[in-house]
N, C-alpha and C positions, 0 to 999 in steps of 0.2 A: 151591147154585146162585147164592143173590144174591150172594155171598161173591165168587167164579168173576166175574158179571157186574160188581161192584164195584172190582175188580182190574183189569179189562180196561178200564172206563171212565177210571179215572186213568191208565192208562198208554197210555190210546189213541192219543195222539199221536206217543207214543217209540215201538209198534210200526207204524203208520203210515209216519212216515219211514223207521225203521229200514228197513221193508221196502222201500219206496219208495227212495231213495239207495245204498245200500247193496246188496239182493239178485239182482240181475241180478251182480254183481261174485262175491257169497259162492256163487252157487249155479251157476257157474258153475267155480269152483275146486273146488266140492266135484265138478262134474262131472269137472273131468280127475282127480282121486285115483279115482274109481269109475267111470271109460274102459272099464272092462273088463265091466262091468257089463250096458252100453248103457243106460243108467234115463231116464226120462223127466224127466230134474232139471229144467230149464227149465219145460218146461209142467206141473210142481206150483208152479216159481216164480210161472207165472200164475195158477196157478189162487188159491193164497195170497194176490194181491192182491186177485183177486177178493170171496175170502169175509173178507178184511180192508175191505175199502167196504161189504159187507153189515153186518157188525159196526160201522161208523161209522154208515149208514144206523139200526141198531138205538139204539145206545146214548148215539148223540151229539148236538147240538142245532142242529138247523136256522138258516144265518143266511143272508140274501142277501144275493151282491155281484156287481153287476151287469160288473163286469172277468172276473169265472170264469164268467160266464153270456156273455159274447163269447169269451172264449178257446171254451168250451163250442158257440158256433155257428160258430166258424172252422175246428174238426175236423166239425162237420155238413158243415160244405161240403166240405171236402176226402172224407169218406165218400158224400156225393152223386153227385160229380166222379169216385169210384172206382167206383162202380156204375152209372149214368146218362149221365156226361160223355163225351163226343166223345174220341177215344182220339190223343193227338197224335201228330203225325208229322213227319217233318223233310226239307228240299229234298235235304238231303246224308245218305247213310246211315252211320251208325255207325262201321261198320269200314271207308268213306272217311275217315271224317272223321281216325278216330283213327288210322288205320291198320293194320290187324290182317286176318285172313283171315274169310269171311263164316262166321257161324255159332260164332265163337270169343267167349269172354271176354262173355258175354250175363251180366248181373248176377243170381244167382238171388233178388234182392228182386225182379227182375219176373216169376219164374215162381210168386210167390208169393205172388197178389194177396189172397184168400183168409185167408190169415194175417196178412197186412197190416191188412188191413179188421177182422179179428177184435182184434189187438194196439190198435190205434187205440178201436176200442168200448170191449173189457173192462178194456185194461190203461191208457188213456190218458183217454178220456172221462168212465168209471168213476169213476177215483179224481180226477179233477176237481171233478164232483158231490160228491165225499164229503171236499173238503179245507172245503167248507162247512159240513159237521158236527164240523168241529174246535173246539177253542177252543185258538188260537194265543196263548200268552202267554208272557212273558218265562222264567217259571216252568220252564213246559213246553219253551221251546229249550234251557232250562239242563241239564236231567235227560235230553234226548237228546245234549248233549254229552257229558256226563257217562258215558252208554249207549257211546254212538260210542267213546271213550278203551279199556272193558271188552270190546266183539266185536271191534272192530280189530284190537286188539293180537291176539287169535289169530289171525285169518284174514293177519294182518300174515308171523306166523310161517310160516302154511302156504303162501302165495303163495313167500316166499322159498326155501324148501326145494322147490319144487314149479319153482320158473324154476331154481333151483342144480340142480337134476337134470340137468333139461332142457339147460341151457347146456352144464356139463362133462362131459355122456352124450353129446352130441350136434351142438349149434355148434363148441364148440372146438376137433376132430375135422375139423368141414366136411361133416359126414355131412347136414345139414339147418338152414336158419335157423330163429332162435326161433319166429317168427312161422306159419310153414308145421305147427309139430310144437306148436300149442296152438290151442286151441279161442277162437276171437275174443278173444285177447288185448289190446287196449288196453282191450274192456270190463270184462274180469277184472281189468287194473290200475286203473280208474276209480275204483276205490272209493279209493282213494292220496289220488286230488288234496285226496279230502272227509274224511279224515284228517287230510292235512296241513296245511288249514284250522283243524280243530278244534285240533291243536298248536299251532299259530299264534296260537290264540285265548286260549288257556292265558299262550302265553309274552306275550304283548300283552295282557290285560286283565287275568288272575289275578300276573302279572308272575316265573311258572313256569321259572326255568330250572335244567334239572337235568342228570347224567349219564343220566337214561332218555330225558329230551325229545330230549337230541343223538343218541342208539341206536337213537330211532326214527325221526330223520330220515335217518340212513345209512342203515337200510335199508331206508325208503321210495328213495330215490333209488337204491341197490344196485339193486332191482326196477327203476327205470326206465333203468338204464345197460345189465344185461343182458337186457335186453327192449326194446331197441333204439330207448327212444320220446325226440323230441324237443320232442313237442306236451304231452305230461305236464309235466315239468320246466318248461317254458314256463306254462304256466299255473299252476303255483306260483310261477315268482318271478312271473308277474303279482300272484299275490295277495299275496305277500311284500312286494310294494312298498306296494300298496294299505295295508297296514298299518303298514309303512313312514312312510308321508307323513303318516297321522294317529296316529300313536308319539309318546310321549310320555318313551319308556325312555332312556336313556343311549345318545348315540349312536354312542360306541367299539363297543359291543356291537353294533348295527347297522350298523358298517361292519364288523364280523368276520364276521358271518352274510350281510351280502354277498358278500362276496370267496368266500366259502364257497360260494356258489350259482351266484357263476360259472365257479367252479374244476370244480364238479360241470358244468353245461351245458358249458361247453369238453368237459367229456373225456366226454363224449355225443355231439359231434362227431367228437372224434377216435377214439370207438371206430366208430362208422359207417363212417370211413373208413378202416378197418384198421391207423389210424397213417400212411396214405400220404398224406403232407404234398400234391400235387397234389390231388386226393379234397378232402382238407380244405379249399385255396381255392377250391375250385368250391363247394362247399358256401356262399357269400359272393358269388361272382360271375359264377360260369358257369350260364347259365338251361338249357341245353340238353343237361346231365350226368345223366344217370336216378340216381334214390337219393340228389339234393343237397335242400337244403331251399328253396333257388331254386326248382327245377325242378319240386318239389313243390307249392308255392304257387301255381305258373305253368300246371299241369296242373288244378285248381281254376278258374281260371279259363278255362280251356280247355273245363272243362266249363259253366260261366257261359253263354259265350259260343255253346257249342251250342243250348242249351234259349232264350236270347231270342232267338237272331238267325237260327235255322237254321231253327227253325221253319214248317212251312205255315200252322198253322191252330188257331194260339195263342188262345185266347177269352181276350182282355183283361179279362171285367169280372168273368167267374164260375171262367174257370182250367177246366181240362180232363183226361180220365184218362190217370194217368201212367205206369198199365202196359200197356208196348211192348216192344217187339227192341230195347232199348236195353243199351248199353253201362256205364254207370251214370245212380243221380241225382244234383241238383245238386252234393250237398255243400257247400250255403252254405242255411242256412232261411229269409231273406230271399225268396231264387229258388224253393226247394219252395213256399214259400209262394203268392209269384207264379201260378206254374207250374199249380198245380194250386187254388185259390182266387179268382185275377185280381185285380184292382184290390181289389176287395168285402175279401177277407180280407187283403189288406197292409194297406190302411185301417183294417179291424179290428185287427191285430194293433199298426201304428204308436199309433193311438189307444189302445191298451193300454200301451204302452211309454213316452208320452207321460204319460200319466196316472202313471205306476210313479215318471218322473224329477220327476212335481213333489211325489208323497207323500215322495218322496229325500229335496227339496229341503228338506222343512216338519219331516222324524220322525229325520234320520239322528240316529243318535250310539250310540255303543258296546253298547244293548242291541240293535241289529237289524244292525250293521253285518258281522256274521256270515251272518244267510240272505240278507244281498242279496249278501255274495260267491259263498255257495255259487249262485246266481242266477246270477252273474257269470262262473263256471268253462264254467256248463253252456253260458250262451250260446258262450263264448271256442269252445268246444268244437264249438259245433254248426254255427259260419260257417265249420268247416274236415273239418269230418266228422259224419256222422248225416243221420239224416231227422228234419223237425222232427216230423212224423204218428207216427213211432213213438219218439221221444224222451220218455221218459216223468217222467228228472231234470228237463229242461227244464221241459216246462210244469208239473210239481208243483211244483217250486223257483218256477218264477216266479206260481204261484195261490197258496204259501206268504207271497210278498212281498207279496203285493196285500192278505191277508186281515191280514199283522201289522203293517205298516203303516199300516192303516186304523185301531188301536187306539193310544192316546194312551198312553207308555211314561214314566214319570217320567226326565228324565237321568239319568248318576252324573256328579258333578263330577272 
């Protein structure tokens, strides 16, 4: 049994994240192989977090930091504002606004307040508290990179074989798009982008380049070209560059691996657009083309533009309940934030983010410059899709940054 509990305490960090970054993605893929099943995959994935905080709770060593402890009263609020708060509502209804027939296209995140409120406690709250019983250190991000490199690559294999299905049984026929014939697909590919981080990190600090690194970048990106994403690809070469600009490596090789990134994003466009060269210039500059990536961004702010301005009866200072007859939420966490927190919890949260850029400014360098990108995806990510209340990378990524950046990191020259 000490044996058992001694195991678990050294590795508490790598199964922590692991679960945390990663299992919503893996247990998600293990769900569509076992479809036929009907199994309860996801809600063992919750429950797994859960009894992973109890086991941080048990075995790990209490420290306070008073940024996880406002992150920690910014979802109070938003859980308040879900049970208590004045239920908002808007001058113009939904399906005026957006146009659609009444009673169509209603978001089942709002018929599911419930589970919402339950995700936010168990799965978000939770494992907040318990990133306090870590001991974040250099040591420890190196041996879940090292973890990440070893479960990857399988779930790497199974994702591709599992969209190769999908694709040539079914899209290239016309019989169904990807997206319609898999189970919440970009969070099944999410795990990709924190992958192709950790490659990233190999070929940029360990100075790793081999024929597996480039095998697993094909088909990292294979998955995001026939899986139809444009927001995936996008947020690696964000982080491509990011490392990039503080690269140090021969820069021939850096302009190969660019040219490489854009060769791949072009023809992410151009499979979108079936190859129909009209298709692909809208996709640049026609706002008003459904399916362009204009028009996409433009519909984001469409929805912005609902929740401040349409609003009756917006409580400014505490934010209000956001399940309604709506059509969806923001998709931008800035505005959930807003929206259901008020002034109280953006101040909280800017003050946190303020605080995050000046430990940046004093700790960055090559041993943390890894969880503040993985930080960095999740935000890219969450100003264009997610809820911040049930974004669980999110705020664990960024109470991950808060807590290793507070600790003084020798450089490496």
């Amino acid at each position: 049994m000490n044996t058992i509990l001694t195991l678990l305490k050294n590795n508490l960090e790598i199964i922590f994240f692991s679960l945390i970054f990663y299992g919503l993605s893996f247990f998600l893929i293990i769900k569509e192989y076992l479809i036929i099943y009907n199994l309860p995959i996801l809600e063992l994935y919750r429950f797994l977090i859960i009894l992973v905080c109890l086991l941080c709770f048990f075995v790990g060593k209490k420290t306070f930091n008073k940024y996880i402890s406002f992150l920690v009263i910014l979802n109070l609020l938003f859980l308040y504002n879900s049970i208590f708060g004045e239920k908002i509502n808007f001058s113009v209804p939904p399906n005026i606004f957006y146009g659609f027939n009444d009673g169509e296209k209603i978001d089942i995140f709002f018929l599911q307040k419930n589970k919402v409120i339950l995700i936010n406690t168990l799965n978000v709250i939770l494992p907040l508290i318990a990133v306090s019983f870590l001991n974040i250190t250099v040591n420890k991000i190196n041996k879940f990179k090292n973890f990440s490199i070893k479960i990857c690559d399988v779930f790497l294999v199974l994702i591709v074989l599992l969209l190769s299905y999908k694709y040539f049984s079914f899209v290239i026929i016309k019989v169904a798009s990807i997206e319609t014939i898999s189970i919440n697909l970009h969070s099944s590919m999410y795990f990709l982008n924190i992958y192709f981080l950790v490659i990233l990190d190999r070929i940029f600090q360990k100075y790793e380049i081999n024929i597996f690194i480039i095998l697993r970048i094909l088909l990292i990106f294979y998955c995001f070209f026939i899986g139809d994403s444009i927001l995936h690809p996008l947020i690696c070469l964000l982080t491509f560059t990011i490392y990039l600009m503080l690269s140090k490596i021969n820069k021939n090789i850096l302009i190969m691996f660019s040219i490489f990134f854009f060769v791949i994003f072009a023809s992410n466009i151009f499979k979108l657009s079936f190859f129909h060269f009209e298709l692909i210039k809208n996709h640049f500059i026609k706002f008003d083309a459904p399916g362009t990536v204009i028009h996409s961004l433009l519909i984001r702010l469409q929805h912005i533009d609902y929740f401040i301005f349409y609003s009756n009866n917006l409580n400014y200072l505490i934010g209000n309940n956001i399940f309604a007859d709506l059509y969806t939420y923001p998709h931008n966490l800035l505005v959930d934030i807003f929206v259901t927190t008020g002034i109280i919890g953006l101040v909280i949260f800017i003050y946190i983010i303020f605080n995050l850029i000046i430990m940046i400014r004093k700790n960055v360098d090559p041993n943390n410059i890894f969880i503040l990108i993985l930080f960095f995806q999740s935000f890219v990510f969450s100003n264009l899709s997610g809820f911040f209340f049930t974004n669980i990378i999110l705020n664990i990524s960024l109470a991950a940054c808060l807590c290793f950046l507070k600790l003084k990191h020798p450089k490496i020259s």
